[in-house]
NUKOLVEX-552690 format. One record per residue (C-alpha): x, y, z. Coordinates in Angstrom, 2 decimals, always signed. Layout:
<sites>
SITE        xx        yy        zz
SITE         X         Y         Z
...
</sites>
This chain:
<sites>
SITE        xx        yy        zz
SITE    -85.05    -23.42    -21.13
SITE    -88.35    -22.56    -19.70
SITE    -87.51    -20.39    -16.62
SITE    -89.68    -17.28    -16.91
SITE    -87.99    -14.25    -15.13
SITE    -90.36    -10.97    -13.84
SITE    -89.51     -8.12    -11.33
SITE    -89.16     -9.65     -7.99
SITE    -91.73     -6.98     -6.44
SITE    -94.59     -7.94     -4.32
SITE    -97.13    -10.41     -6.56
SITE   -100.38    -10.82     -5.15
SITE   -103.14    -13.51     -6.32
SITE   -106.65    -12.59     -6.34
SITE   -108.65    -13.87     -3.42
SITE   -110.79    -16.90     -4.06
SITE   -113.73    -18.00     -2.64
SITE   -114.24    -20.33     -0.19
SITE   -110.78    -19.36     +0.96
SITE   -109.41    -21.95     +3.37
SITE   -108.44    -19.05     +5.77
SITE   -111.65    -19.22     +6.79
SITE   -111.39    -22.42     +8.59
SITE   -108.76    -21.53    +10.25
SITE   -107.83    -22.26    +13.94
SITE   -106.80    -20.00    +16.57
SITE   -103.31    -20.71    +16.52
SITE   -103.47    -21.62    +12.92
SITE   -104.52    -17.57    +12.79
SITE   -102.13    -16.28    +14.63
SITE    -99.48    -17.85    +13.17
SITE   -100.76    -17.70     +9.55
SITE   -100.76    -13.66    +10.78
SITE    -97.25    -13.57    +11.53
SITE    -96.23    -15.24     +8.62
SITE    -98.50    -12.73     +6.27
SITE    -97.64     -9.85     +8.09
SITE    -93.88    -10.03     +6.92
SITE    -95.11    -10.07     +2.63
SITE    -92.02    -10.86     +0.46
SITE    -89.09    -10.77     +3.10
SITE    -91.30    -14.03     +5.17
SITE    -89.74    -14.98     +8.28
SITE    -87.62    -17.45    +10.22
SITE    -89.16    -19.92    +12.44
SITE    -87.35    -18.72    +15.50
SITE    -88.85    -15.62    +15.16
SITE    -91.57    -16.46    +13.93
SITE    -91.92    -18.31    +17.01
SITE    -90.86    -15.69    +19.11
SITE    -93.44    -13.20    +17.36
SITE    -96.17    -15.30    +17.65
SITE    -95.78    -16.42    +21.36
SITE    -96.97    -19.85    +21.02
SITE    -95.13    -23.44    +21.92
SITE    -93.12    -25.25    +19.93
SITE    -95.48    -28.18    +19.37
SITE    -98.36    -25.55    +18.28
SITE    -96.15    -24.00    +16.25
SITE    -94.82    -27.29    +13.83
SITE    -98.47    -28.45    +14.15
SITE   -100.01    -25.26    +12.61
SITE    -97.33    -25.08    +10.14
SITE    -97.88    -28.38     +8.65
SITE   -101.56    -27.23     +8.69
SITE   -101.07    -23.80     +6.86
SITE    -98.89    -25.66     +4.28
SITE   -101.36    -28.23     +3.89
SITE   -103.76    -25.67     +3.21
SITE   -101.67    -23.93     +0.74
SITE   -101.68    -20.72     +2.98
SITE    -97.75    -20.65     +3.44
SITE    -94.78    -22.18     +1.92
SITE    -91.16    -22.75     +2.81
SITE    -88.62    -20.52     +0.59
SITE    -84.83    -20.37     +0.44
SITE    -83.10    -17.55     +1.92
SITE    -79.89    -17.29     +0.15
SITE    -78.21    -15.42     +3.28
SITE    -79.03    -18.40     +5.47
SITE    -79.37    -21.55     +3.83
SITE    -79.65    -23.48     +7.03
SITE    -82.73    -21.34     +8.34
SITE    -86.56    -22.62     +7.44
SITE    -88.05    -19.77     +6.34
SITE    -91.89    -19.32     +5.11
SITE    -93.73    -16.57     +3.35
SITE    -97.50    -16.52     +2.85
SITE    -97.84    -18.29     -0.63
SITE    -99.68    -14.64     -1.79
SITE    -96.44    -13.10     -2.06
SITE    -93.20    -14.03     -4.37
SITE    -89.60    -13.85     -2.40
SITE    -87.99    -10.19     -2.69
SITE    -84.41     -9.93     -3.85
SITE    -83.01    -10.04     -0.54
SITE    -84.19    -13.36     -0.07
SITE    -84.11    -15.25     -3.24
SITE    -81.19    -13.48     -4.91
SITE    -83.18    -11.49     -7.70
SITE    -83.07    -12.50    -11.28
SITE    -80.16    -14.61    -11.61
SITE    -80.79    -17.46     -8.73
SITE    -83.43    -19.79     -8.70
SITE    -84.40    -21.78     -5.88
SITE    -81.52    -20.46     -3.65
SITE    -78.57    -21.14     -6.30
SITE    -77.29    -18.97     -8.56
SITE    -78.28    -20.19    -12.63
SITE    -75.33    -20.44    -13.86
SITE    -76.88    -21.87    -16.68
SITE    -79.68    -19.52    -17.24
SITE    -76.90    -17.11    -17.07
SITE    -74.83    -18.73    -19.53
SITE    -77.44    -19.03    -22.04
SITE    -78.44    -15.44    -22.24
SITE    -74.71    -14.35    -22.21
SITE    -74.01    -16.51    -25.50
SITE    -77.80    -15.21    -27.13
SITE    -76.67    -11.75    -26.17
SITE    -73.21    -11.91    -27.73
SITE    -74.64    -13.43    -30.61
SITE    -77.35    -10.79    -30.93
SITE    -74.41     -8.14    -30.95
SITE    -72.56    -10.24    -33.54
SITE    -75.05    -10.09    -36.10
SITE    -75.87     -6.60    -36.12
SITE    -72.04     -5.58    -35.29
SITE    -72.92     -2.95    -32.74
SITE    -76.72     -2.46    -30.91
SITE    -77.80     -0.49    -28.19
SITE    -79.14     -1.73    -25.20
SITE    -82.74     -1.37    -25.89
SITE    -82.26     -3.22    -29.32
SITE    -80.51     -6.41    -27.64
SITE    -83.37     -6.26    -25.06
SITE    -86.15     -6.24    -27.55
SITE    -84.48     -9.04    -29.54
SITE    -83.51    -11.02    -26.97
SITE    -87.01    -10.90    -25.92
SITE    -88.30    -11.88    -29.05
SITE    -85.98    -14.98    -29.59
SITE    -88.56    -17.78    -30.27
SITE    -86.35    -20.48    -28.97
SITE    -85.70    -18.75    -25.46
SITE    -88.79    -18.25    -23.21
SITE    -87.59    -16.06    -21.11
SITE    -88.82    -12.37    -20.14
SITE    -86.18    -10.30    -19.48
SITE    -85.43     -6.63    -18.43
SITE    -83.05     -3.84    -19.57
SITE    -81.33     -4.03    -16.23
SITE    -80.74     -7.85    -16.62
SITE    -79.18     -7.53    -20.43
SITE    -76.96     -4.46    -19.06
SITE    -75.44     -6.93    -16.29
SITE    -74.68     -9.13    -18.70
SITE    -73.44     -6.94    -21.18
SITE    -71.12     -5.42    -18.11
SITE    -69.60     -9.14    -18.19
SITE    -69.36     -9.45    -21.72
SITE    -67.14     -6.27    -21.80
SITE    -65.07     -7.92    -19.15
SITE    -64.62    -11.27    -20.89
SITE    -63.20     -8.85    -23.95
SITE    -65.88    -10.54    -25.67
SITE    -67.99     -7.04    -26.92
SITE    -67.23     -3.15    -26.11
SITE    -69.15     -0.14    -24.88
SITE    -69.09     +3.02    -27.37
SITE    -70.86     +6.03    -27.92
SITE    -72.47     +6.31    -31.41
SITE    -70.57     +9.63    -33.69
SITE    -74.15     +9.32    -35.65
SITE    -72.52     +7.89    -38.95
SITE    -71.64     +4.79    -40.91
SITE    -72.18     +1.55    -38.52
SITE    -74.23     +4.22    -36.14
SITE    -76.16     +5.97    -38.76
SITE    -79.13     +4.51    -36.65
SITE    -78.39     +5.17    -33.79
SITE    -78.82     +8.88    -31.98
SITE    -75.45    +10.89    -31.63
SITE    -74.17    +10.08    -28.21
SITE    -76.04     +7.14    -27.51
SITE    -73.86     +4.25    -25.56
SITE    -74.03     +1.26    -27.26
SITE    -72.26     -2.07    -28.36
SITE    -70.03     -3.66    -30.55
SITE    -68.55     -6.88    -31.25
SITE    -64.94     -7.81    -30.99
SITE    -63.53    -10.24    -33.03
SITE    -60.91    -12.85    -32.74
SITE    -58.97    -10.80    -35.36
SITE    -59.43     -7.44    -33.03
SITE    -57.91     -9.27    -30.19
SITE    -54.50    -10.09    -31.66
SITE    -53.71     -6.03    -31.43
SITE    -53.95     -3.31    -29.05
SITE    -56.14     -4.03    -25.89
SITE    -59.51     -2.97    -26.42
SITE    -61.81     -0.24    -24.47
SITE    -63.72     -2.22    -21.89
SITE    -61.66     -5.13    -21.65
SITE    -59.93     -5.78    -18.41
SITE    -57.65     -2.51    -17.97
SITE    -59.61     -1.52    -14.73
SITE    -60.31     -3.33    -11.61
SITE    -63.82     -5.27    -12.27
SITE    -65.36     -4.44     -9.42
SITE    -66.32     -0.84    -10.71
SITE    -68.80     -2.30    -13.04
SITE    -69.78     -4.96    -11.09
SITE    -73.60     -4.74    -10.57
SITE    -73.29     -7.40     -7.81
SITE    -70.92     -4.64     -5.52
SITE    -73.34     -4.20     -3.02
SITE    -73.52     -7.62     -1.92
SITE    -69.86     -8.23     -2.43
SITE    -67.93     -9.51     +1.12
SITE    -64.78    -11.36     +2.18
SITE    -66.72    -14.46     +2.98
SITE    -70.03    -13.82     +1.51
SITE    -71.57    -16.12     -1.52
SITE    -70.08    -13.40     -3.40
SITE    -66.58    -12.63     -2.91
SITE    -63.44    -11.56     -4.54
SITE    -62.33    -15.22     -3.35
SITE    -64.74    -16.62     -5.69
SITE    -65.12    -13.90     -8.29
SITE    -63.46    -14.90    -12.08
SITE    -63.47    -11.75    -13.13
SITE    -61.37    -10.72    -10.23
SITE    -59.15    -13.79    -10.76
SITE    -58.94    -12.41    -14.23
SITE    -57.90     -8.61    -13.19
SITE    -55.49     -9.97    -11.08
SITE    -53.79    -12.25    -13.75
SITE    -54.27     -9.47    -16.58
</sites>
């Protein structure tokens, strides 16, 4: 996999020279002004329309123009598929619009996902219980998986590793298996196949999901996420 994964803040190029905003039109301007003026949220073409007070005609023509020029470019919104939506080419898509980490190109990775869930559980596995600092830094070492990841990406998918039973959170007492690891400190460990056949484990599904989910705030009956579609949900509800 060769997906490379940053902050989805604003990520401006350097200005070059000879810039072909220079040979802009009028209405190329205006437009292209609109468009700019809205960074990394962009902007529908209604509104953009609307905003820019020009006809419909002048508006397609200038936008093939601008994206000829390389001055815009057409993004996904993931709240409205349907919509054309453009964003100066400056600027990278905020999380509103492209979904944040875990989507790319206006679909959620499931296999991106999928990847760093196994590498992550794996990670744990070896070293039998790791905090999340140490599962970040190797996970971002890992030769074989280009990817540059955050602490706030492995702790989501840590959050549905606990609820797939597959590791638990703990707080290090400071000795044996957490001699290296400060007193206190929340961390992981592995559960095996041999740990499952007894009591129910802490972390594993014995609370609603949707406490830990880190995808709550965009959770909604008939949203893209929903309990309708949600697993872990399923799996709370058949627990």
């Amino acid at each position: 996999m060769s997906r490379v994964q940053g902050p989805s803040s604003l990520k401006r190029k350097r200005p070059e020279l000879n810039s072909p905003v220079q040979s802009l039109t009028e209405h190329e301007r205006i437009l292209y002004d609109v468009i700019r003026s809205k960074q990394d949220i962009g902007i529908w073409t209604r509104d953009m329309k609307k905003e820019a007070k020009l006809p419909d005609n002048v508006v397609n023509k200038s936008l093939k123009a601008l994206r000829v020029k390389n001055l815009i470019k057409e993004v996904v919104n993931i709240q409205n598929k349907g919509r054309k939506h453009f964003m100066a080419t400056e600027f990278e898509p905020s999380k509103e619009i492209s979904g944040g980490a875990w989507y790319l190109e206006g679909s959620l990775d499931t296999e991106f996902i999928e990847s760093l869930r196994q590498l992550c559980k794996r990670q744990i596995e070896k070293k039998g219980v790791a905090t999340l600092e140490e599962v970040t830094d190797l996970i971002n070492s890992y030769p074989a998986f280009n990817v540059d990841v955050t602490k706030q990406q492995i702790e989501e998918i840590l959050r549905t590793l606990i609820l797939d039973n597959a590791i638990m959170e703990v707080k290090s007492n400071g000795m044996g298996e957490f001699a290296s690891i400060p007193f206190g400190k929340v961390c992981y460990r592995y559960i095996s196949k041999a740990a499952l056949g007894g009591e129910p484990k802490a972390g594993a599904l014995a609370s609603i999901p949707c406490g830990v989910c880190p995808r709550i705030s965009h959770c909604t009956p008939d949203g893209i996420i929903s309990p309708k579609t949600c697993v872990y949900y399923q799996k709370w509800l058949d627990f």
